[in-house]
MARGU-826391 format. One record per residue: residue in three letters; x, y, z of N, C-alpha, C in turn. Coordinates in steps of 0.1 Angstrom, whole numbers, padded with zeros to 4 digits, always signed. Example, Ala and Ser with C-alpha at 12.3 -4.5 7.8 and 13.67 -1.06 7.14 Angstrom:
BEGIN
ALA+0132-0057+0078+0123-0045+0078+0132-0033+0078SER+0128-0022+0071+0137-0011+0071+0129+0000+0079
This chain:
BEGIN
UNK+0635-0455-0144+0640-0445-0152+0649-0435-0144UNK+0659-0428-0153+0666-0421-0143+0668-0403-0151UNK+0658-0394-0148+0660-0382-0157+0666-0374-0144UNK+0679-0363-0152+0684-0352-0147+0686-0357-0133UNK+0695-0366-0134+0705-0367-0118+0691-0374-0111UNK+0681-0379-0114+0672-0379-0101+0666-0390-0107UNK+0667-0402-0095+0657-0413-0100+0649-0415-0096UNK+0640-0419-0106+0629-0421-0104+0622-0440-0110UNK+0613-0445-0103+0613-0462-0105+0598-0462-0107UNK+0591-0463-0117+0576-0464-0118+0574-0477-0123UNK+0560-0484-0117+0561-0497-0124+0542-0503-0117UNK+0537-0507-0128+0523-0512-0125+0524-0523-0114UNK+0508-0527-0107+0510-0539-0099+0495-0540-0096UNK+0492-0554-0090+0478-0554-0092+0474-0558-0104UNK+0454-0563-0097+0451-0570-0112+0434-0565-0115UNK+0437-0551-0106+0419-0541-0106+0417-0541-0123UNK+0409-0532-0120+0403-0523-0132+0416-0515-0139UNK+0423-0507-0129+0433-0501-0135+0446-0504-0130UNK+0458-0503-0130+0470-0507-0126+0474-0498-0114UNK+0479-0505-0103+0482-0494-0092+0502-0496-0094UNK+0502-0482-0095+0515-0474-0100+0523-0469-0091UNK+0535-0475-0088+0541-0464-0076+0557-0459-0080UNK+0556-0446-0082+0565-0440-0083+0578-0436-0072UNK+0589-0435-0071+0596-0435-0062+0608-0421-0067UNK+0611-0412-0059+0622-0404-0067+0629-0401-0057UNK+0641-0395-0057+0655-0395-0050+0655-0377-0047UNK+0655-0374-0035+0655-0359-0028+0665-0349-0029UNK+0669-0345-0040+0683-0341-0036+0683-0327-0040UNK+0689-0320-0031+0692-0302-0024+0704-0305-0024UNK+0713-0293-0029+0724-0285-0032+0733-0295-0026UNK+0734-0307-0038+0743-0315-0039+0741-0327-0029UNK+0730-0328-0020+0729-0336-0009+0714-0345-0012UNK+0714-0357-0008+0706-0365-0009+0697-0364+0010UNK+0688-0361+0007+0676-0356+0018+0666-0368+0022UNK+0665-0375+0011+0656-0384+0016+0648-0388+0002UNK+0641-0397+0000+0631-0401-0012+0611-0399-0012UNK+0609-0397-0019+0590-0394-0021+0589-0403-0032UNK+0572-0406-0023+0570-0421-0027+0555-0419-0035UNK+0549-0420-0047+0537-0416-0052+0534-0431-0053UNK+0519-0430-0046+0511-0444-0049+0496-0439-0058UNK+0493-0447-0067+0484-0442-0074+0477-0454-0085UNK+0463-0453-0086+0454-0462-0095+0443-0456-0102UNK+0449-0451-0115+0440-0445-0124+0444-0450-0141UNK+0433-0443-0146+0435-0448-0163+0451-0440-0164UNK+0456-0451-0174+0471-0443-0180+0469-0429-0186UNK+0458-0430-0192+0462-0413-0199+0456-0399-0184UNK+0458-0408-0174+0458-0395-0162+0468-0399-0154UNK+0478-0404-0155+0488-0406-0149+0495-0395-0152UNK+0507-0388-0136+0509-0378-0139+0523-0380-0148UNK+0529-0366-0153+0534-0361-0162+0548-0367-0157UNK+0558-0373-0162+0573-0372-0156+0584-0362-0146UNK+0577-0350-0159+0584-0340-0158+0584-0334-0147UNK+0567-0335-0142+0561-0330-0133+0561-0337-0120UNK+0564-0350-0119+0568-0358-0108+0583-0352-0100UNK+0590-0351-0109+0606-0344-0108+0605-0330-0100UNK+0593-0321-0111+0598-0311-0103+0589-0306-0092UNK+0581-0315-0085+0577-0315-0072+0586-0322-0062UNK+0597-0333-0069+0606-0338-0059+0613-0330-0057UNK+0617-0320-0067+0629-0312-0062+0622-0296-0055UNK+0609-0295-0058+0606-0286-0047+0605-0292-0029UNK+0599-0303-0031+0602-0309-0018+0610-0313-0012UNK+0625-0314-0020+0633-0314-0014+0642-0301-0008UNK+0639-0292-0014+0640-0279-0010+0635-0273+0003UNK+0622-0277+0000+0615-0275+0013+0622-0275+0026UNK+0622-0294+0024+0629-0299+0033+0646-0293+0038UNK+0651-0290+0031+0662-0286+0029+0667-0275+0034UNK+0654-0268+0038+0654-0255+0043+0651-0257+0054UNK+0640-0263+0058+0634-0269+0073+0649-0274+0080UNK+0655-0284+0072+0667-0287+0085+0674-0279+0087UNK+0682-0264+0079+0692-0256+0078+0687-0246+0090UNK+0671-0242+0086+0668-0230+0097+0667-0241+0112UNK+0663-0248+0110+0664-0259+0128+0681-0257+0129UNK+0690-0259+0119+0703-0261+0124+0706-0246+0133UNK+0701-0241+0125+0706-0225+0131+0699-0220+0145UNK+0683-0224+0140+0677-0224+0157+0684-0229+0168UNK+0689-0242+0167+0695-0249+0179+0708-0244+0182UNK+0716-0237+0174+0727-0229+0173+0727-0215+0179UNK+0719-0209+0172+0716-0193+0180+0713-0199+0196UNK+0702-0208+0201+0696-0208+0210+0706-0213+0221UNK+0717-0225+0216+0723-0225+0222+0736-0215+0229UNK+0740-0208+0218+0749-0199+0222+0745-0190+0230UNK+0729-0183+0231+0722-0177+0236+0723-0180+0252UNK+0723-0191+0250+0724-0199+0263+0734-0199+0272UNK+0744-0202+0268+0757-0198+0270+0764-0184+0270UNK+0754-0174+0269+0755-0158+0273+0749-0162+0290UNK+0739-0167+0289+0733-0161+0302+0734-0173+0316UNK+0736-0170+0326+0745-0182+0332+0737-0194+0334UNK+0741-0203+0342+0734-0217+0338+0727-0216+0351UNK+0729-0211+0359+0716-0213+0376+0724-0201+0382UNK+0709-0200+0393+0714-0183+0403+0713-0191+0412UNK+0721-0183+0425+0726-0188+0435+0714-0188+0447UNK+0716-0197+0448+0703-0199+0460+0707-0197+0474UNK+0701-0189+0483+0700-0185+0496+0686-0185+0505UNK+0687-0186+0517+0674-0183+0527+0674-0170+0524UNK+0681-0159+0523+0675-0147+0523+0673-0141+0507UNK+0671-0148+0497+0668-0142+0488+0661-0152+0481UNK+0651-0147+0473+0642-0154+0466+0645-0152+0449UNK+0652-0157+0443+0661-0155+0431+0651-0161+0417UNK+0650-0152+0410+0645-0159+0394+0649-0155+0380UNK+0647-0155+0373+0651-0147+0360+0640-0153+0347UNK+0641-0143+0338+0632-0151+0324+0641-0147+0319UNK+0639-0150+0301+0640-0145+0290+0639-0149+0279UNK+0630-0142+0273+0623-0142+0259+0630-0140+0246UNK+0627-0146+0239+0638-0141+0227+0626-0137+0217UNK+0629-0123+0214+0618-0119+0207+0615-0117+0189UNK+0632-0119+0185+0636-0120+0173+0630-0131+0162UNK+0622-0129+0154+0616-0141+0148+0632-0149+0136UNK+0639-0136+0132+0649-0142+0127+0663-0153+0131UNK+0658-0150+0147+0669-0160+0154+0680-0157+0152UNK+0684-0145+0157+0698-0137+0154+0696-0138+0170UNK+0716-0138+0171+0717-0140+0186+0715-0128+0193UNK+0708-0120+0205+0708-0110+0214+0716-0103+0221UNK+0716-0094+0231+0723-0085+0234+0722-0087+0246UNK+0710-0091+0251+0705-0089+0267+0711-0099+0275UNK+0718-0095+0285+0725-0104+0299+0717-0100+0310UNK+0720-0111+0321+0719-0108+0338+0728-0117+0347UNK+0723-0115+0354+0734-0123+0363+0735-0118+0379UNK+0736-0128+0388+0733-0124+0401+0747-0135+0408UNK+0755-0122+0416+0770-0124+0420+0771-0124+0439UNK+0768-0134+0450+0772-0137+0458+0789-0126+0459UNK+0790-0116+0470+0799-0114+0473+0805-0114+0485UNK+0818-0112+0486+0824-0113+0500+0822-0112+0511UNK+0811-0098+0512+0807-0093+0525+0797-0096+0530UNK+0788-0108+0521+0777-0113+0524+0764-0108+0521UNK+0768-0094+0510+0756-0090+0501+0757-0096+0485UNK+0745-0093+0480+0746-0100+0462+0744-0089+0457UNK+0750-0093+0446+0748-0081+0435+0745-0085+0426UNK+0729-0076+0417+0725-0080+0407+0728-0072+0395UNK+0731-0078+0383+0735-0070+0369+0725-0075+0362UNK+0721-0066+0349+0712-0069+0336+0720-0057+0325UNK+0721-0059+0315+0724-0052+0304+0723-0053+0292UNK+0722-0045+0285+0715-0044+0272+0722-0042+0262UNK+0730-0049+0251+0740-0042+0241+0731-0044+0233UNK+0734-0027+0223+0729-0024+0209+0727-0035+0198UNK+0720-0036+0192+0719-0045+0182+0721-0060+0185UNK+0722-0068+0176+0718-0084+0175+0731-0090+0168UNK+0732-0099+0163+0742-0112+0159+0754-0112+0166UNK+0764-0115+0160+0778-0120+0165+0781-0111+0171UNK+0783-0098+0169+0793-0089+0170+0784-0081+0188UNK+0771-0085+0185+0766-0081+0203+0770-0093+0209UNK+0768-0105+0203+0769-0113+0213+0783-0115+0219UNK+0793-0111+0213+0809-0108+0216+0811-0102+0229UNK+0804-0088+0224+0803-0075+0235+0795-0082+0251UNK+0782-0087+0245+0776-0096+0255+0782-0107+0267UNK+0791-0110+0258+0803-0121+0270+0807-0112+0280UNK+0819-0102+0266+0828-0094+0271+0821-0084+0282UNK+0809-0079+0285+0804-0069+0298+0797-0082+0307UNK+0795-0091+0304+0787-0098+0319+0801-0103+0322UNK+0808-0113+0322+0825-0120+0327+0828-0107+0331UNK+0832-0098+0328+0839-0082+0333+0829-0078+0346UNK+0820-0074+0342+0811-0075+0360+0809-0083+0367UNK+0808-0094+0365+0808-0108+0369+0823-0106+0386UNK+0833-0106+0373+0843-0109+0378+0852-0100+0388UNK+0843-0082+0385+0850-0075+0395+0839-0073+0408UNK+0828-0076+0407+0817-0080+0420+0821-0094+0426UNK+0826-0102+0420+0827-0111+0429+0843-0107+0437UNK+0849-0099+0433+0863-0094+0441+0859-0085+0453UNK+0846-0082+0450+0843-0069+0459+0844-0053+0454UNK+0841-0051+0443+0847-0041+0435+0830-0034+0440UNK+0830-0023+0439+0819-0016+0442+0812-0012+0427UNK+0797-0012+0427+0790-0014+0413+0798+0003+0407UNK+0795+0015+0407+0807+0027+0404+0813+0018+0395UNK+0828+0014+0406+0834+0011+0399+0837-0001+0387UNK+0831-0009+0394+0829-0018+0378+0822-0017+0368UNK+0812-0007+0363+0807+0001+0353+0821+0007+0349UNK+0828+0012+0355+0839+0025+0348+0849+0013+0343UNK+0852+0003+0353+0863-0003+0341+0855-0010+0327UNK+0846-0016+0331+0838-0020+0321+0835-0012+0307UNK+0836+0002+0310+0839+0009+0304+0848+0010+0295UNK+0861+0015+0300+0874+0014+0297+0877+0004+0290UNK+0872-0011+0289+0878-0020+0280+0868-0021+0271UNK+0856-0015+0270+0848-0017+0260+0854-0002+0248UNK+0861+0006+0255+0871+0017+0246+0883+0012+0244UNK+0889+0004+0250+0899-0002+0249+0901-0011+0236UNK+0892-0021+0235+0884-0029+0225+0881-0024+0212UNK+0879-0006+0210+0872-0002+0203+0858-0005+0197UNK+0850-0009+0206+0837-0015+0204+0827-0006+0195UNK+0822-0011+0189+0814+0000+0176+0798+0000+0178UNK+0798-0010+0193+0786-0003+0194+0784+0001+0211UNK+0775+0003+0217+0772+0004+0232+0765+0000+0233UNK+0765+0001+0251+0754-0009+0254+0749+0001+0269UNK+0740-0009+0274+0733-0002+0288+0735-0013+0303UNK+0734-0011+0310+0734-0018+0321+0732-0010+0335UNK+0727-0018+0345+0724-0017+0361+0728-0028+0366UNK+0736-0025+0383+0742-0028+0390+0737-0025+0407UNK+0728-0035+0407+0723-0031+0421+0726-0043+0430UNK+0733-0040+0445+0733-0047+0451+0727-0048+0464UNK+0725-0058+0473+0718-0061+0481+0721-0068+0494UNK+0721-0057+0505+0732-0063+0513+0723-0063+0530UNK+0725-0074+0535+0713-0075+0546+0718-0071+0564UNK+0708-0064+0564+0710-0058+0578+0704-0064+0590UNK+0711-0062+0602+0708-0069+0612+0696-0069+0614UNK+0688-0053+0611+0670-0053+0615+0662-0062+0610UNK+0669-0067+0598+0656-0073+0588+0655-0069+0577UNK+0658-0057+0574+0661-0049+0562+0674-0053+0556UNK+0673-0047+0542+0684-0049+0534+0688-0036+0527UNK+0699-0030+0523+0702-0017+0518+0707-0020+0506UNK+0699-0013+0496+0699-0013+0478+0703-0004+0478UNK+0718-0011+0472+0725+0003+0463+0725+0000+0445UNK+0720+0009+0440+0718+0009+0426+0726+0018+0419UNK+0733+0010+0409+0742+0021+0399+0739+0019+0388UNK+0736+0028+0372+0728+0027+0361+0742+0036+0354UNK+0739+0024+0338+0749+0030+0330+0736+0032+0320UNK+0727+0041+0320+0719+0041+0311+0704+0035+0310UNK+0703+0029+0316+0696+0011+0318+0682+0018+0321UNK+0672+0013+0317+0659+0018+0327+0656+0015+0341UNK+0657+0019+0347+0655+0022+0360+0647+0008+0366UNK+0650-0002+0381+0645-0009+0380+0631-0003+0390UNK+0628-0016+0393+0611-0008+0397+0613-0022+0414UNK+0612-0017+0424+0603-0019+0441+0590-0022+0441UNK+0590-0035+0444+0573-0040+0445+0574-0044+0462UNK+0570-0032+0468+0565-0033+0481+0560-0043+0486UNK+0557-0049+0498+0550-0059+0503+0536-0057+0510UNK+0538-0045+0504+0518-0035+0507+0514-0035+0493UNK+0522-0040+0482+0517-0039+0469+0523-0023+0459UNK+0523-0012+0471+0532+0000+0460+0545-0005+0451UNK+0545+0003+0442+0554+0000+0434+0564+0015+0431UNK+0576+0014+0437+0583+0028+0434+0592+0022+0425UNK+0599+0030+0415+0610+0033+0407+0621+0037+0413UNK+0633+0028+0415+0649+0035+0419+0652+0044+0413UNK+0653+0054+0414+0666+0066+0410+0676+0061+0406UNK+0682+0063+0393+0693+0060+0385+0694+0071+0372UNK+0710+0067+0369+0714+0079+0357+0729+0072+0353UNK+0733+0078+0348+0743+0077+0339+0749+0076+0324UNK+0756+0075+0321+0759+0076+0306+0763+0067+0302UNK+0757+0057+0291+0759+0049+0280+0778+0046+0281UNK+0779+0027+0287+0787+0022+0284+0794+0021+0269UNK+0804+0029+0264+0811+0024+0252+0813+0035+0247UNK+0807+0051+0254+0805+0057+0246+0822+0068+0248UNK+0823+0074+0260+0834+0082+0260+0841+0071+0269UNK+0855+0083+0272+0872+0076+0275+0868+0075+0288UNK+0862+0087+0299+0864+0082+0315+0851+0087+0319UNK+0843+0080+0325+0829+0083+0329+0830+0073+0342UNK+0822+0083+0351+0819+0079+0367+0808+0075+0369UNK+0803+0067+0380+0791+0064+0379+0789+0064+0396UNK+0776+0070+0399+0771+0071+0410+0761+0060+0418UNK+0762+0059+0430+0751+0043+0431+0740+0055+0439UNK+0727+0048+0442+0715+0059+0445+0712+0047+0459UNK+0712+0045+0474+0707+0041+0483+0696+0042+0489UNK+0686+0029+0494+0678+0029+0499+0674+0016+0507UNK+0663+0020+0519+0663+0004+0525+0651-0005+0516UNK+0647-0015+0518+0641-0027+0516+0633-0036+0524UNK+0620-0035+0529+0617-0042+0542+0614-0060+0535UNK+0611-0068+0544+0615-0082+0541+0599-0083+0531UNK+0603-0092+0522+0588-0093+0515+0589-0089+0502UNK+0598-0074+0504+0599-0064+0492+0607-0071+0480UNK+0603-0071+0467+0609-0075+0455+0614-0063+0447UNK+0632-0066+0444+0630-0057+0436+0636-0066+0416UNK+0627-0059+0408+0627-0061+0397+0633-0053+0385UNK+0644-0059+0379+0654-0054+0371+0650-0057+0356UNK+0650-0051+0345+0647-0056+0329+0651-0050+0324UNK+0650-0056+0305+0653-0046+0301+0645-0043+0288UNK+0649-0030+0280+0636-0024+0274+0628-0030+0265UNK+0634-0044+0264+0623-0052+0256+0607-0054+0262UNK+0608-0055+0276+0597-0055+0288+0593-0042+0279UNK+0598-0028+0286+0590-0017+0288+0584-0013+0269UNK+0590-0014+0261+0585-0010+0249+0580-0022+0241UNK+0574-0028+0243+0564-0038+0239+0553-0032+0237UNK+0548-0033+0224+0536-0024+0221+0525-0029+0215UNK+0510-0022+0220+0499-0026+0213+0499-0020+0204UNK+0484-0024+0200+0481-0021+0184+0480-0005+0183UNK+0477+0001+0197+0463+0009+0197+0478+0024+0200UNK+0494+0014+0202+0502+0025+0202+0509+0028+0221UNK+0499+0023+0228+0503+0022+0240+0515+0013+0243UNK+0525+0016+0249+0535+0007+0256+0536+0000+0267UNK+0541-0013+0269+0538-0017+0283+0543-0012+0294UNK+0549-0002+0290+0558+0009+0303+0549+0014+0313UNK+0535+0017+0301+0526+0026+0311+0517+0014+0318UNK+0514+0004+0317+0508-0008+0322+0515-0013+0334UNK+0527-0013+0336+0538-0018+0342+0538-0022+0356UNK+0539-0010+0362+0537-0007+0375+0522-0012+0379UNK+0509-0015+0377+0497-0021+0380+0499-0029+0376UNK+0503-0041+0366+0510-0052+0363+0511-0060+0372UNK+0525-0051+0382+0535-0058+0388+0530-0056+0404UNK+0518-0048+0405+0516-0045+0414+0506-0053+0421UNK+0493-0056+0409+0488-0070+0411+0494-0088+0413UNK+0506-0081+0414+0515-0095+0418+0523-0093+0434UNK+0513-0088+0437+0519-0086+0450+0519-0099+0458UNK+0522-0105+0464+0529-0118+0474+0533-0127+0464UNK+0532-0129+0455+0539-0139+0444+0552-0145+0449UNK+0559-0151+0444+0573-0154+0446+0579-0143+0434UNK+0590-0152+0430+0602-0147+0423+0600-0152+0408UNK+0602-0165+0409+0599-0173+0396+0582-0167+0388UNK+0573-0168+0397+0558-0166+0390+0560-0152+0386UNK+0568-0139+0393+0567-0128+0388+0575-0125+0378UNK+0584-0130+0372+0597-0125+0361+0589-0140+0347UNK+0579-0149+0353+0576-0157+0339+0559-0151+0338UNK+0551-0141+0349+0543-0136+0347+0539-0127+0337UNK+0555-0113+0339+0557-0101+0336+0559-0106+0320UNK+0572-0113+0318+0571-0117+0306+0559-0123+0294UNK+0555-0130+0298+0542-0136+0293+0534-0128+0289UNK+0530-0117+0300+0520-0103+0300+0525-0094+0286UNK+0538-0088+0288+0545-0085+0278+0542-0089+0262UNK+0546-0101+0258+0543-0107+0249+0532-0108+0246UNK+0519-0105+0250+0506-0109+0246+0506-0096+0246UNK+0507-0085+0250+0502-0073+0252+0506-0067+0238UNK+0518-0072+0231+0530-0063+0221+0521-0070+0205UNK+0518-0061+0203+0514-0059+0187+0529-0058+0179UNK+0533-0050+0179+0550-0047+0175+0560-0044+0183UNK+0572-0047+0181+0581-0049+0184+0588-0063+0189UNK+0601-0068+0185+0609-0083+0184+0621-0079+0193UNK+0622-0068+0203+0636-0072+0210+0630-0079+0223UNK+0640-0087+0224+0647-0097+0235+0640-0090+0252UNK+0633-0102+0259+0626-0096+0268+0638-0102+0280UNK+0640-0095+0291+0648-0103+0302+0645-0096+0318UNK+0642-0105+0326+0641-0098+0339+0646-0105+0349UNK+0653-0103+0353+0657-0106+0373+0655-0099+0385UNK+0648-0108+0392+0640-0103+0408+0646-0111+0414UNK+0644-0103+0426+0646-0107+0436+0640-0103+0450UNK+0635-0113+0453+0629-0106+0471+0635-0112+0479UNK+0632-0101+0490+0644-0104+0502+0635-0109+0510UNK+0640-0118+0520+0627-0125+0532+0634-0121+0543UNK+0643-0113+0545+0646-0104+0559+0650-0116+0564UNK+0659-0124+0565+0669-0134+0569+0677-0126+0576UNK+0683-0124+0585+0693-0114+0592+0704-0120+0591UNK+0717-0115+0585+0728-0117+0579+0735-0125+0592UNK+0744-0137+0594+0751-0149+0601+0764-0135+0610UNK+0764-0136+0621+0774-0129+0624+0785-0125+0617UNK+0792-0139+0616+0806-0141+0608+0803-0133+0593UNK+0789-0128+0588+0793-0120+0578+0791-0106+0580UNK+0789-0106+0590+0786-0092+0594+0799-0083+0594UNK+0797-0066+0581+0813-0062+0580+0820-0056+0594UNK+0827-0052+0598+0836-0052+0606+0834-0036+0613UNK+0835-0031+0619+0832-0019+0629+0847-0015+0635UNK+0853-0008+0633+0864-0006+0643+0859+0003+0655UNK+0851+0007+0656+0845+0017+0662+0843+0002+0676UNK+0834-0004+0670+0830-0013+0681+0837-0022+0684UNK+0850-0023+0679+0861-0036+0684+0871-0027+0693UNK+0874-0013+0689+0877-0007+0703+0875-0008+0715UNK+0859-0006+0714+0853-0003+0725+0853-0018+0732UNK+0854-0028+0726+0854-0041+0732+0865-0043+0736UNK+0877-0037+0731+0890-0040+0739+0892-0032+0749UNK+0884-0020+0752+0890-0012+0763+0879-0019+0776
């Protein structure tokens, strides 16, 4: 039989007590054929089910279904693109112990804001970036290209973090961008002692956090004013040393405002957290912190992301050691 676009094929078989009946009907969602449901069944005729009602469970099930493949289409879509914000591998060195997470916290699967990215530069220090743009779908994830490629691309010239916040700036006004965003710029540059000198520049960004290799945990100093927002803004970097061992750990507020039930934030947990991960590597502490986060958070769905990095006091290869005129004088006289 064939009712309202949808066929259906019923037909007795067997030679029991009662006739075994199998119904067969055709799946079809908004204009598309999904697949066919198959009813097998052996009862008196006057309990056999209804036509009507055979039909309109196939076309709830095909609905179902119909929906199941559209949100998977879009899953694998958001996730991929998502993907393609954030780079495909960090650069691996003896003196640095490199990792990153990120969580996507949005149940709706709208694309995020959060970048990172860690930039090998000229003089034989790295520089690490994380940032944060306002809001969710297309129009962050735009912005999202447009601020990681733009720092990306003036750290790897050698542009000093300052200054590539401020252009970063400027073409996010340029652009007329309708929303802002936040970001830190810390790099890492290795000294002959063993030590390494962290210079940190913040467009807003929360401050990243120092996991000692005694287990203390200090906060960098940082400040500045919201990328996107005015025409010329300067940005300051805040310096300090680094002994070998020391991790430092960059995120963003998806980490710190993750919340329990009871109202507390993981901001205030944080620091003991991160502190009980003292000797860890890189990788166990940024898929730790995350993890911790997410179990901890009763509410809140933004995007969790972190990159660390520990230094192992590798003492930088001559040939990249920067240049002294002071001491090439003195070697010529």
């Amino acid at each position: 039989a064939r009712a309202n676009g949808t066929a259906s094929d019923a037909r007795p078989a067997g030679d029991g007590p009662h006739p075994t009946v199998v119904s067969i009907s055709t799946l079809r969602a908004r204009g598309r054929v999904v697949g066919s449901i198959t009813f097998v069944y052996q009862r008196p005729e006057a309990r056999l089910p209804d036509s009507a009602f055979l039909r309109s469970l196939a076309t709830r099930a095909a609905l179902a279904i119909d929906n199941a493949l559209l949100y998977e289409l879009r899953r694998t879509a958001v996730l991929s693109l998502q993907e393609h914000l954030l780079p495909s591998q960090l650069p691996e060195s003896v003196q640095w112990d490199l990792s990153a997470s990120y969580a996507v916290g949005d149940p709706m699967l709208d694309v995020g804001g959060d970048f990172y990215d860690a930039v090998p530069r000229p003089d034989g220090s790295i520089a690490l970036l994380i940032g944060d743009v306002c809001g969710r779908g297309a129009e962050a994830a735009a912005l999202t290209g447009l601020a990681r490629h733009t720092l990306r691309t003036l750290l790897e010239q050698g542009t000093d973090p300052g200054t590539a916040l401020s252009r970063l700036n400027r073409a996010l006004r340029q652009e007329r961008a309708s929303r802002f965003l936040t970001a830190v710029v810390a790099t890492l540059t290795p000294r002959p002692d063993g030590t390494a000198l962290l210079s940190t520049c913040s467009a807003g960004h929360p401050p990243p956090l120092v996991l000692r290799s005694d287990g203390t945990v200090s906060e960098v100093l940082s400040g500045g004013l919201l990328l996107g927002v005015l025409d010329d803004v300067s940005y300051e970097s805040h310096e300090e040393l680094i002994a070998p061992d020391d991790t430092l750990v960059l995120f963003t507020d998806g980490l710190t405002e993750s919340r329990e039930a009871g109202g507390a934030f993981f901001e205030s947990v944080l620091p003991a957290r991160l502190s009980a991960l003292r000797g860890s590597g890189a990788a166990h502490i940024a898929e730790s912190l995350a993890q911790q986060a997410e179990t901890f958070r009763d509410s809140g769905q933004d995007d969790i992301a972190l990159l660390v990095a520990r230094w192992t006091g590798v003492p930088p290869d001559a040939a990249l050691l920067p240049r002294d005129p002071r001491i090439e004088q003195a070697a010529l006289r």
